[in-house]
C-alpha positions as CSV (number, residue, x, y, z in Angstrom):
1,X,77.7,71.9,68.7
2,X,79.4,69.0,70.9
3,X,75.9,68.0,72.5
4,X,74.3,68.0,69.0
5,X,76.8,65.9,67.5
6,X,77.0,63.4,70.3
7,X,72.9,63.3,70.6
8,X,72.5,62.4,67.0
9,X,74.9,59.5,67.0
10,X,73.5,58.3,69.9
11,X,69.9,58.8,70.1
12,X,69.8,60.9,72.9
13,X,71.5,58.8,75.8
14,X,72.0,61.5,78.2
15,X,74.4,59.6,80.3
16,X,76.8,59.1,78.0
17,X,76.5,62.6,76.5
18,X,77.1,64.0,79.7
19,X,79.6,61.8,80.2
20,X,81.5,62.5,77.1
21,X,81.5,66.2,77.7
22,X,83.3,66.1,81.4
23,X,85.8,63.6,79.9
24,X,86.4,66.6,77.2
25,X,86.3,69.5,79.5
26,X,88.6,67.7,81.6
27,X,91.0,67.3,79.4
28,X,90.6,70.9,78.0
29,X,90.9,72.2,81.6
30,X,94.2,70.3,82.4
31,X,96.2,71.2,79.0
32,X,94.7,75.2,79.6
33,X,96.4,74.8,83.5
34,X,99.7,73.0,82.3
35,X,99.8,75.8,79.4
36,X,99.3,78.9,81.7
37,X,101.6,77.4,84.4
38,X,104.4,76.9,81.8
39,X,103.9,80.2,80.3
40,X,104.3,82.1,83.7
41,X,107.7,80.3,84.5
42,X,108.8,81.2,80.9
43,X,107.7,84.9,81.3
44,X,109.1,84.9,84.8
45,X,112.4,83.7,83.8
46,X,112.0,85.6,80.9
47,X,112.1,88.8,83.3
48,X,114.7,88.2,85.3
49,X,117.1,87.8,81.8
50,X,115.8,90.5,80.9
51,X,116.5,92.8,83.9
52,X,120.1,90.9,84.0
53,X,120.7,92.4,80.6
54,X,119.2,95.7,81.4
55,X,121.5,96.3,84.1
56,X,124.8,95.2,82.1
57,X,123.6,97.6,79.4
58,X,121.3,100.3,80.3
59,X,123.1,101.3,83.7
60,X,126.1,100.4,82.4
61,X,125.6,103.1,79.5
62,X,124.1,105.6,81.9
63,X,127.2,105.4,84.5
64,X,129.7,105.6,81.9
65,X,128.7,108.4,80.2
66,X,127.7,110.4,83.3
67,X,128.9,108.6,86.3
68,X,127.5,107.5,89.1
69,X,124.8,109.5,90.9
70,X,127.0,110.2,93.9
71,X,129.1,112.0,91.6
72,X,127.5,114.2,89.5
73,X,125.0,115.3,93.1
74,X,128.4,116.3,95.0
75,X,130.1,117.6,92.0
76,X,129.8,121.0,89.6
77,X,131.1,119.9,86.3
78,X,132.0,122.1,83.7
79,X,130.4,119.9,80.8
80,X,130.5,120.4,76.8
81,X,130.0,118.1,73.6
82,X,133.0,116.6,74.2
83,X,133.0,116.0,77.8
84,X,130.4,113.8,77.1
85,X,132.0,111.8,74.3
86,X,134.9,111.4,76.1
87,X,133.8,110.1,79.2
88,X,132.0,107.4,77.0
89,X,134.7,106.7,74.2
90,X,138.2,107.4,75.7
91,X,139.3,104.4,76.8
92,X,142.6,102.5,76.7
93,X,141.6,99.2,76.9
94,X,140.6,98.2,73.2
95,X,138.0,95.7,74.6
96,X,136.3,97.7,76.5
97,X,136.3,100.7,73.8
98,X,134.4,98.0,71.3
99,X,132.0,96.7,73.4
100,X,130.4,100.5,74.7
101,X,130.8,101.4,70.5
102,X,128.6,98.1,70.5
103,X,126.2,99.2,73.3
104,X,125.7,103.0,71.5
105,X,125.1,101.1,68.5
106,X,122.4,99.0,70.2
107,X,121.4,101.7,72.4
108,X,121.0,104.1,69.4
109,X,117.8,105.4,69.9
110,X,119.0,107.2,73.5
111,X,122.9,107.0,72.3
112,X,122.2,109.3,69.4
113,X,120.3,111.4,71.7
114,X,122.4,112.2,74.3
115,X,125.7,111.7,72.9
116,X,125.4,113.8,69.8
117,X,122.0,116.7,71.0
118,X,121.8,116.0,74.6
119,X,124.5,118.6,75.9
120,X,122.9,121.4,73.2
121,X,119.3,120.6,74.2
122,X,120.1,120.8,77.7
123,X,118.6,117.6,78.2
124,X,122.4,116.3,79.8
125,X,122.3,118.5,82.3
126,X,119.2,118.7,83.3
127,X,119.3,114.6,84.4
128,X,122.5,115.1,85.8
129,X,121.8,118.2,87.9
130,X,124.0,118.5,91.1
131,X,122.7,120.0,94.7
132,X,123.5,123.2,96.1
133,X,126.6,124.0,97.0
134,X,125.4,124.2,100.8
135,X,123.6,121.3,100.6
136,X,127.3,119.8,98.9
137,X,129.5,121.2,101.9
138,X,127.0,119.7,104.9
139,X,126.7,116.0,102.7
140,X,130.1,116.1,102.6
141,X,130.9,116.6,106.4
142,X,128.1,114.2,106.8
143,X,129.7,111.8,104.5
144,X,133.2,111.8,106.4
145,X,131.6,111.5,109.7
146,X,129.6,108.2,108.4
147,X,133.2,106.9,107.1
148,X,134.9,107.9,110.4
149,X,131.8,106.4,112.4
150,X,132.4,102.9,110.3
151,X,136.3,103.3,110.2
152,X,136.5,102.9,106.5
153,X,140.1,105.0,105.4
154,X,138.8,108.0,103.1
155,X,141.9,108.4,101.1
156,X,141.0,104.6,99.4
157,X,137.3,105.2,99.2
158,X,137.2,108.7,98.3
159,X,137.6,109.2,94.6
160,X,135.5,110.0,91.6
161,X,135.2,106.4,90.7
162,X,134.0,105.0,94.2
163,X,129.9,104.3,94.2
164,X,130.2,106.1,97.8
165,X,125.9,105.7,97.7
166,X,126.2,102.3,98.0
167,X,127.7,102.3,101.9
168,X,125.6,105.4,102.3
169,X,122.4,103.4,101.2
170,X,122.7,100.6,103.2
171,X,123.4,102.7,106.1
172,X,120.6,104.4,105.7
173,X,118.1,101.6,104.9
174,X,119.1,99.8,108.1
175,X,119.1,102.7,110.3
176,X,116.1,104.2,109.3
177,X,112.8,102.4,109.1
178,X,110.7,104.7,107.6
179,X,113.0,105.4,104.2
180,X,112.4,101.4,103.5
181,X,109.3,101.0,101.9
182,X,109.9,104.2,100.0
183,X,113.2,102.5,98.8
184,X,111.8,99.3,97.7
185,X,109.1,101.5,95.9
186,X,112.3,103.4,94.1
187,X,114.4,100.0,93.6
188,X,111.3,98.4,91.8
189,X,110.2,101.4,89.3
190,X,114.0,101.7,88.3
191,X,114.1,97.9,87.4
192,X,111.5,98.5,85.4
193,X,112.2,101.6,84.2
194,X,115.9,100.2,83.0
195,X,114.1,96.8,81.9
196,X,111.3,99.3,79.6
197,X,114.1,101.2,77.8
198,X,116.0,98.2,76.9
199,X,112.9,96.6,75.0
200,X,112.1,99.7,73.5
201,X,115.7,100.1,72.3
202,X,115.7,96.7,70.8
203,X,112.6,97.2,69.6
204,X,113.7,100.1,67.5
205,X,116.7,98.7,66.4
206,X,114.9,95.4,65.1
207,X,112.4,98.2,63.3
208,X,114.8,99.9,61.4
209,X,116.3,97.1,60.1
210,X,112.9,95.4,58.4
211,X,112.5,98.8,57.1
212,X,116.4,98.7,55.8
213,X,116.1,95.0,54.7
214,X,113.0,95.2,52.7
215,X,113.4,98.6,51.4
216,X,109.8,99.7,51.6
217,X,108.9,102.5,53.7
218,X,105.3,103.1,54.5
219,X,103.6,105.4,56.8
220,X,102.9,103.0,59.5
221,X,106.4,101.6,59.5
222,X,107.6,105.4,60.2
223,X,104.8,106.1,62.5
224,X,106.0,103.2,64.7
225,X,109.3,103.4,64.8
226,X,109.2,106.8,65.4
227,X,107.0,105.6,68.5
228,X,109.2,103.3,69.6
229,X,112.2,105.7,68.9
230,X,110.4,108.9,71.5
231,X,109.2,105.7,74.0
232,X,113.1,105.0,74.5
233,X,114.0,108.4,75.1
234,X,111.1,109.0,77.6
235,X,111.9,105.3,79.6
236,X,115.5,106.2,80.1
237,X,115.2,109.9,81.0
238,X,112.7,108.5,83.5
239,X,115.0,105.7,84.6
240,X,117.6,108.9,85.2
241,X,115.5,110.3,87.2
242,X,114.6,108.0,89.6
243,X,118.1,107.0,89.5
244,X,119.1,110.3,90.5
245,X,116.2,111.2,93.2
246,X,116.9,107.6,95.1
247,X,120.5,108.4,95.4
248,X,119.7,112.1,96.1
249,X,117.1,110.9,98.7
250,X,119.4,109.0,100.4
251,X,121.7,112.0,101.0
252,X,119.7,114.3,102.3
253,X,118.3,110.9,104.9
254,X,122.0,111.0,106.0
255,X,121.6,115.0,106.4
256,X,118.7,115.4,108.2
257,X,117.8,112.2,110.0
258,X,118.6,110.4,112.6
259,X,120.2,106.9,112.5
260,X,120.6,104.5,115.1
């Protein structure tokens, strides 16, 4: 269309036709480059707040209503309905009790889940499922010999509170080469993972409240949320898991293999 319009005005001089139309695609190429260049810093920053917030709220949610990894592995809990809520909602601290009622509320899609039909549905402890009680006995000894080898003082780091997994992962990713790639594999799904079931969450959340605010409920609207609702469910339960089988991994590397 360019090269028809330009030919009719002026009456087929090539030069300047051709001329015109590298002056335009020029111009067309350098705003597309600018465009795409700005858009990839945007998303990439993007990301990054993302996965920031992800990791204040998703493993946040997920440590304070189960704990950390390294403690529900090495430990057989007696659970029930409200061995759940409690670890989630008693609190002393005021502050903290009304910003995790502000997560749930946030979170709701996995918080009404878990919280409320997770412990009858088995779906609790299955995530959350400890080892063997042999395999708990020899991590343990294992685990006191690594403190004793690094002269850490057990009676300060030994308590249900203490992320123990984190001196026990770096150890192990220093000391044993082949367990690194495999670890940076685990370290960059669960990102992702905890990243995913944050935007689905929101996603849901913003959902049901256009469905609330214009008071029209169609098919479609349900059939979405209701997506968007099982996609939070499945993205954290798989964000457990890897959770869960990194830490795990880890132990049974300080079991069975050898470090320098």
């Amino acid at each position: 269309l360019y090269i028809i319009i330009i030919t009719s005005d002026y009456n087929l001089d090539y030069p300047k036709i051709i001329d015109s139309l590298s002056k335009t695609l020029v111009i067309f190429s350098d705003r597309f480059l600018i465009n795409i260049i700005v858009l990839l810093i945007f998303l990439y920053v993007l990301g990054h707040v993302v996965s920031f917030l992800s990791s204040c709220i998703i493993e946040y949610f997920s440590n304070c209503l189960f704990r950390y990894p390294s403690f529900f592995l090495l430990n057989r809990v007696k659970t029930s309905f409200m061995y759940y809520i409690c670890n989630y909602f008693c609190m002393t601290d005021a502050v903290i009790f009304i910003w995790r009622v502000l997560i749930a509320i946030l979170l709701f899609p996995i918080s009404i889940v878990l919280l409320l039909i997770g412990h009858f549905i088995r779906i609790n402890e299955y995530m959350t499922r400890p080892f063997d009680e042999f395999t708990i006995h020899n991590i343990i000894i294992k685990q006191k010999e690594l403190l004793n080898k690094l002269n850490f003082q057990e009676d300060k780091l030994l308590s249900e509170h203490t992320d123990i997994h984190s001196i026990i992962m770096y150890h192990v990713y220093y000391n044993i080469e082949d367990r690194r790639r495999k670890a940076d594999n685990y370290i960059a799904l669960y990102g992702f993972l905890r990243s995913l079931t944050l935007i689905f969450c929101c996603n849901t959340l913003f959902l049901i409240m256009i469905i609330l605010i214009k008071m029209d409920i169609n098919n479609s609207d349900i059939l979405i949320t209701s997506l968007m609702f099982v996609l939070s469910n499945i993205s954290f339960m798989s964000f457990m898991k890897i959770y869960r089988r990194f830490t795990k991994e880890d132990y049974l590397c300080l079991l069975t293999c050898k470090t320098k």
